[in-house]
Wavefront OBJ file of the C-alpha trace (Angstrom):
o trace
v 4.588 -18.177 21.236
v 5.733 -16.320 18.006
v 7.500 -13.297 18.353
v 6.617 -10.534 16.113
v 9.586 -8.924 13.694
v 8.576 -5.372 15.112
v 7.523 -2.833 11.870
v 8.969 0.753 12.783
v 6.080 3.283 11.146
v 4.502 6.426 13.133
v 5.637 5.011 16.605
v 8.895 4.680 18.555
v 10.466 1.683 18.493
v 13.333 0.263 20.991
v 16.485 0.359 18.114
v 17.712 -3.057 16.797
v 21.308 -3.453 17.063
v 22.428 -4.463 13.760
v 24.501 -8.140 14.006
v 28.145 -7.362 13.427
v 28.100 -10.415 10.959
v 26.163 -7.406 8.786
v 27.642 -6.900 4.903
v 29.377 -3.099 5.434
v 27.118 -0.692 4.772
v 24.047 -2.285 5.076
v 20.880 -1.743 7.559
v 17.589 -2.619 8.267
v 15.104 -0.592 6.458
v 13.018 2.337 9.160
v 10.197 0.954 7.726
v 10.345 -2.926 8.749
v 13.550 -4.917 11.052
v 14.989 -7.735 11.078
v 13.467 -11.451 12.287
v 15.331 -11.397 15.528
v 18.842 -13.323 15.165
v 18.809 -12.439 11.545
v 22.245 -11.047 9.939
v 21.794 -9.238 6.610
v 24.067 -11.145 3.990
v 23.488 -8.416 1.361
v 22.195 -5.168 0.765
v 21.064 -3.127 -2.656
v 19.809 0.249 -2.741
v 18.264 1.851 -5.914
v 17.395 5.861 -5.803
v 15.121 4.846 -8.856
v 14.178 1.751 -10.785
v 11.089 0.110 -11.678
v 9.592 -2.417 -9.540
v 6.637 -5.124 -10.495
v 4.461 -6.410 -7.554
v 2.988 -9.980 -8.082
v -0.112 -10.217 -6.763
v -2.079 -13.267 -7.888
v -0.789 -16.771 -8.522
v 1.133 -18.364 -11.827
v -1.478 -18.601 -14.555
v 0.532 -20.486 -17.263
v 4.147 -21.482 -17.692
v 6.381 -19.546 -15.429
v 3.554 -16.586 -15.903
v 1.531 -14.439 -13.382
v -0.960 -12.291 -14.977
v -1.553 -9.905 -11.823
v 0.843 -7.435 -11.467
v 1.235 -3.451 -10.026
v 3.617 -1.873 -12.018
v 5.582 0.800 -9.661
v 8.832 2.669 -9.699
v 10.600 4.547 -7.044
v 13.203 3.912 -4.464
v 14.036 0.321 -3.899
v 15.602 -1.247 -0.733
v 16.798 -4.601 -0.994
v 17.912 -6.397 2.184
v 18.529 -10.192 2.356
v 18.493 -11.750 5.648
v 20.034 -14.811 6.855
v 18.816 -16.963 9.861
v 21.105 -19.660 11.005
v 20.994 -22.631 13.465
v 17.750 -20.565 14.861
v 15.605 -23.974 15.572
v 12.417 -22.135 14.022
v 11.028 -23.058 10.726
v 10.025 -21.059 7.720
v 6.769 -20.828 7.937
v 7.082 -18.742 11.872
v 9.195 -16.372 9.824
v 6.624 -15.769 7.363
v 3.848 -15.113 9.647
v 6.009 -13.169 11.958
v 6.433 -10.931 8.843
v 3.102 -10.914 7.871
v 1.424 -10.217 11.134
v 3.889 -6.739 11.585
v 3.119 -5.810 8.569
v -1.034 -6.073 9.170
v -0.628 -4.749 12.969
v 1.187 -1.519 11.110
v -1.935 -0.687 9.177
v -0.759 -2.477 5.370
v -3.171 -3.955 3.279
v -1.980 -7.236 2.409
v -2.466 -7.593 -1.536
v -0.718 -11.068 -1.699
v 0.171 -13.649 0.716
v 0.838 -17.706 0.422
v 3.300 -20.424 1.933
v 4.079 -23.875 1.411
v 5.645 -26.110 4.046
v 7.761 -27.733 1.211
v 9.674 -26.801 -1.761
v 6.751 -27.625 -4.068
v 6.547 -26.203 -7.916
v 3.093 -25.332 -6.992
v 1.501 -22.046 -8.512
v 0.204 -20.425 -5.737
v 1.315 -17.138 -3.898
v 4.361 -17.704 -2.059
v 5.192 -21.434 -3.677
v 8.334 -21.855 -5.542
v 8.178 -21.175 -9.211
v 5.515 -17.699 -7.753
v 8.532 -16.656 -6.069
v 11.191 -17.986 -8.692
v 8.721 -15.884 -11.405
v 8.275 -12.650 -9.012
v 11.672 -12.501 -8.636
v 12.864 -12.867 -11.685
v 11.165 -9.948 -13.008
v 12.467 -7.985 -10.742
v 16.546 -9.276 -10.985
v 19.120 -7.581 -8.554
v 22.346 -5.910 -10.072
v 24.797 -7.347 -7.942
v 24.838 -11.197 -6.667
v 26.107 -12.319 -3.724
v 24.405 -14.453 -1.052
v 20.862 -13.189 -2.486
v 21.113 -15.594 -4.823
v 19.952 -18.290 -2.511
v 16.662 -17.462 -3.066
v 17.014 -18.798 -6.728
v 19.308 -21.805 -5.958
v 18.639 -24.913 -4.132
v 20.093 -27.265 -2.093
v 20.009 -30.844 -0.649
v 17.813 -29.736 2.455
v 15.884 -27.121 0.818
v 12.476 -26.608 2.564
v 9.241 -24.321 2.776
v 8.721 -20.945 1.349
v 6.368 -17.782 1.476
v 6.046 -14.348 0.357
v 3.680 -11.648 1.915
v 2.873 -8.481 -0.912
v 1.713 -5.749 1.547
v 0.976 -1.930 0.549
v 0.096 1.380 3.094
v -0.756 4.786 1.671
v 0.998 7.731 3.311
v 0.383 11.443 3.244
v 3.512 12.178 0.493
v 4.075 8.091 -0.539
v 3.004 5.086 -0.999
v 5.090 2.006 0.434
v 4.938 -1.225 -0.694
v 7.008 -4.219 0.553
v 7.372 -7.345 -0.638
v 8.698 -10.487 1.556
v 10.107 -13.248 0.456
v 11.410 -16.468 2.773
v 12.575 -19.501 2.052
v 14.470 -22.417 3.789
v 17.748 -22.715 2.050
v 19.145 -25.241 3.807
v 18.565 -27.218 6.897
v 20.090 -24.670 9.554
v 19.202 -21.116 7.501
v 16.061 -19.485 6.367
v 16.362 -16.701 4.375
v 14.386 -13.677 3.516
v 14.408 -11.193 0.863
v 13.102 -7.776 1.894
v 12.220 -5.448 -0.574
v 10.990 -1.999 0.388
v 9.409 -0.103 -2.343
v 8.731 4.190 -1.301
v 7.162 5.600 -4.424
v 6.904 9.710 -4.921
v 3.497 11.270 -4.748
v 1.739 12.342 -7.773
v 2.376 16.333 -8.135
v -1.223 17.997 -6.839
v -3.801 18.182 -8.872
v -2.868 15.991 -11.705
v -4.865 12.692 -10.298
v -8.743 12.802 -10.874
v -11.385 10.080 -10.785
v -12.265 7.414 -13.458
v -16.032 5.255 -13.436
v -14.289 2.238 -13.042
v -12.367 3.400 -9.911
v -15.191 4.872 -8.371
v -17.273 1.591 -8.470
v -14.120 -0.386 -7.079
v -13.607 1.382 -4.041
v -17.285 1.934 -3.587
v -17.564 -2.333 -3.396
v -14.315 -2.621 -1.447
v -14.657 0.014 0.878
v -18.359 1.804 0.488
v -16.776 5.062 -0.160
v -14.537 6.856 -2.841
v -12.679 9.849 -2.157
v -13.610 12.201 -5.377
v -10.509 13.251 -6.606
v -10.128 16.673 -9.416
v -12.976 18.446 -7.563
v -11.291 22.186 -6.161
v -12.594 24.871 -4.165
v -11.529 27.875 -4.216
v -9.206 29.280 -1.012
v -11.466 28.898 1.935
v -14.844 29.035 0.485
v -17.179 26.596 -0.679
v -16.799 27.726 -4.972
v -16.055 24.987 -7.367
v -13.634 26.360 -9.997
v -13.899 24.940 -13.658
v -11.108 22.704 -12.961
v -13.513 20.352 -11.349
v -15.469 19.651 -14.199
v -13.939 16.916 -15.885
v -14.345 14.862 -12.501
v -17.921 16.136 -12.173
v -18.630 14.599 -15.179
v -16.775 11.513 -14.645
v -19.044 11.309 -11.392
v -22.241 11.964 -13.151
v -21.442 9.302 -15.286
v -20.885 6.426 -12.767
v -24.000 7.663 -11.218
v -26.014 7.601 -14.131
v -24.943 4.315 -14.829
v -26.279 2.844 -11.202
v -29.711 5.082 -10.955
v -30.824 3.104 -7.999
v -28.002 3.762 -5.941
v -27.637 6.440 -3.308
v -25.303 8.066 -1.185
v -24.039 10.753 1.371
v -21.641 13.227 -0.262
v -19.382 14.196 2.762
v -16.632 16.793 3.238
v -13.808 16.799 5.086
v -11.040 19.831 6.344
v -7.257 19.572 7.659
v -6.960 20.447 10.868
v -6.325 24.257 10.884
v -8.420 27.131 12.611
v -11.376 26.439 14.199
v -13.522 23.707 14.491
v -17.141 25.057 13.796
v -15.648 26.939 10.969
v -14.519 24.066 9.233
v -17.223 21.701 10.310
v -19.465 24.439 8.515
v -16.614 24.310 4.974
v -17.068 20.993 4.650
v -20.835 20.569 4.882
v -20.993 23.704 2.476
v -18.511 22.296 0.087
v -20.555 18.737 0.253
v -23.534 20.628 -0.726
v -21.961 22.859 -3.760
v -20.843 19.167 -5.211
v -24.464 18.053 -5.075
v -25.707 21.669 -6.567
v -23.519 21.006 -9.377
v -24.380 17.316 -9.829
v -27.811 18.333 -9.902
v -27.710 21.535 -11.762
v -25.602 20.997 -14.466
v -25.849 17.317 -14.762
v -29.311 16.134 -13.992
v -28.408 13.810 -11.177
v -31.898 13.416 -8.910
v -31.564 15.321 -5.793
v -32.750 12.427 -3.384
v -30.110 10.361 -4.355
v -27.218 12.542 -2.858
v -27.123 14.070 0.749
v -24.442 16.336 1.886
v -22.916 16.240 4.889
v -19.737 17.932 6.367
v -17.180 16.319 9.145
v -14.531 18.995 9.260
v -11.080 17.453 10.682
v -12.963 14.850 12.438
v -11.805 11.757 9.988
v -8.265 12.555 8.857
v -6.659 10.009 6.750
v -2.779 11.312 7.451
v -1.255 13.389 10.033
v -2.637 17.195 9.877
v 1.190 18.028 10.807
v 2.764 18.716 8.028
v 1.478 20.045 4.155
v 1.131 16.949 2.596
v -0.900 15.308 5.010
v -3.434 18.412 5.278
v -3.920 18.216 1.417
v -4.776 14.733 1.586
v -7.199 15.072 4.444
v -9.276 18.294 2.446
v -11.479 16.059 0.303
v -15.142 15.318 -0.312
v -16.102 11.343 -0.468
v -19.029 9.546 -1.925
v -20.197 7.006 0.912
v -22.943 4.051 0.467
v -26.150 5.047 2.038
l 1 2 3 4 5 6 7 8 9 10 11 12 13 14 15 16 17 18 19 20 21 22 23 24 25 26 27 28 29 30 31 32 33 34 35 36 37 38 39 40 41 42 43 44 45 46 47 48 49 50 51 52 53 54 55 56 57 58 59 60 61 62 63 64 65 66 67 68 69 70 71 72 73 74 75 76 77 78 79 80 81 82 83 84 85 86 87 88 89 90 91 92 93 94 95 96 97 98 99 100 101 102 103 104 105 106 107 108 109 110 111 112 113 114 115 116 117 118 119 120 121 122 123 124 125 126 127 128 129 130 131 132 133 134 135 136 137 138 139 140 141 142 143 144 145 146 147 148 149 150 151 152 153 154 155 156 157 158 159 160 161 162 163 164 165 166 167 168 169 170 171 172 173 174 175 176 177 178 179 180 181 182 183 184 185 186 187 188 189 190 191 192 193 194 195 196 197 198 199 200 201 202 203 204 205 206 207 208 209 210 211 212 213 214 215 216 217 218 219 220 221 222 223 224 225 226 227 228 229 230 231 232 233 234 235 236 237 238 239 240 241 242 243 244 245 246 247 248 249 250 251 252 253 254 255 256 257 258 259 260 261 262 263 264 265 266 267 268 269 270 271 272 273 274 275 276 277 278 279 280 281 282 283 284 285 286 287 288 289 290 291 292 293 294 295 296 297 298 299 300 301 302 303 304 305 306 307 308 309 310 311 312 313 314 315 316 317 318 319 320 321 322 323 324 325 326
């Protein structure tokens, strides 16, 4: 049976006691441990830096042409596996399955039981080209992931991302069989800052890819005033942005559902929400011509938070109104 690398997130975790083979300093990231048996070989830590995410295959000659652009704080751990009798390819999925059981989307994820120059996710120019646009300061024993040797073997890389309430977190995983008795893997853990309030707002083309991906859109740039149900005029701009996807797909319709935090009482806000729901539609209709029968409000209150109502950043993410597929 394959063990699972256990992925630390919103639950409690036994600790892992780090190997005392570790470089000084380093540690396994809270986010994500260690493969067990692993000792980390080296360790880089960046407060800020750009990072680019590969997530399609090589298109041309040491190219990919899919890539999210981030920036943030970068953990860098490399791991080395020796004389562990299991292959490559168990360390891969090991990764890839904690990462999926912790709630990531997976945006990239290949292997290849041998050291082939294939161009696919997780082959050995992908990774050679992913990590080369994203070089480490220092080298050290990280630089096995680059090199090669007489017993080289497999390799795969797993690009995962999970939205939380003040971040988003993106890790990348990289293994690859060095040699005969080690496996390594590169660990990168990427913890971007959250836009300041108020500054993101909806685009057409955004709307209609979450609404195929997901079949709902949270509408972001629409704002109430305190504890009512009044639209200020800083919502226009994403009004309009709205009215214009709808226009542009006049046979679609949809529910136009509101959600609350968690605070005060529950028919209060289940009340909010639906009125809120039903002031966007007003407004859609009203000012922009949208056809009533296309859009039905609705209001849900606290009943589908998205983060943790604990704490201020998680309530703001969990007031919103959605467009859903009817």
């Amino acid at each position: 049976m394959i063990r699972s690398v256990a992925v630390a997130l919103a639950v409690a975790l036994l600790p892992v006691i780090a190997a005392s083979a570790d470089v000084e300093g380093a540690a396994d990231h809270p986010l994500i441990t260690r493969y067990p048996g692993s000792e980390i070989a080296w360790y880089e830590v960046d407060n800020h830096r750009p990072y680019k995410l590969a997530v399609g295959p090589v298109t041309g000659y040491r190219a990919i042409a899919d890539w999210i652009e981030t920036e943030g704080r970068v953990t860098r751990i490399y791991y080395a596996l020796d004389n562990s009798g299991r292959t490559e390819q168990e360390v891969f999925l090991n990764y890839r399955k904690a990462l999926e059981d912790a709630g990531f989307e997976i945006l990239a994820a290949g292997a290849s039981e041998a050291n082939t120059r294939g161009g696919d996710v997780g082959t050995r120019t992908w990774q050679q080209v992913f990590l080369g646009a994203n070089p480490w300061r220092s080298g050290g024993a990280v630089n096995e992931m680059v090199a090669g040797s007489a017993t080289s073997g497999g390799r795969g890389s797993v690009i995962a991302r999970k939205e939380r309430a003040d971040h988003t977190a993106y890790v990348a995983v990289s293994v690859y069989r060095f040699r005969e008795d080690r496996i390594g893997a590169l660990v990168d853990v990427v913890e971007t800052a959250a836009a300041e309030t108020g500054l993101v707002t909806v685009n057409v083309e955004a709307i209609g890819r979450d609404l195929e991906e997901k079949g709902r859109v949270v509408l972001n740039g629409l704002f109430f005033a305190y504890d009512t149900a009044d639209l200020t005029p800083a919502s226009d701009a994403a009004l309009t942005v709205i009215a214009s996807y709808l226009a542009a797909q006049p046979e679609r319709r949809f529910h136009v559902v509101g959600h609350t935090d968690a605070r005060g009482d529950l028919t209060y806000n289940m009340n909010l929400s639906r009125d809120r729901a039903r002031a966007v539609v007003e407004a859609l209709v009203r000012n922009h011509g949208v056809d009533r029968a296309r859009l039905e409000p609705h209001g849900v209150g606290p009943l589908v938070p998205v983060f943790s109502n604990a704490d201020d950043a998680g309530r703001d993410r969990n007031r919103r109104v959605e467009l859903v597929e009817r």
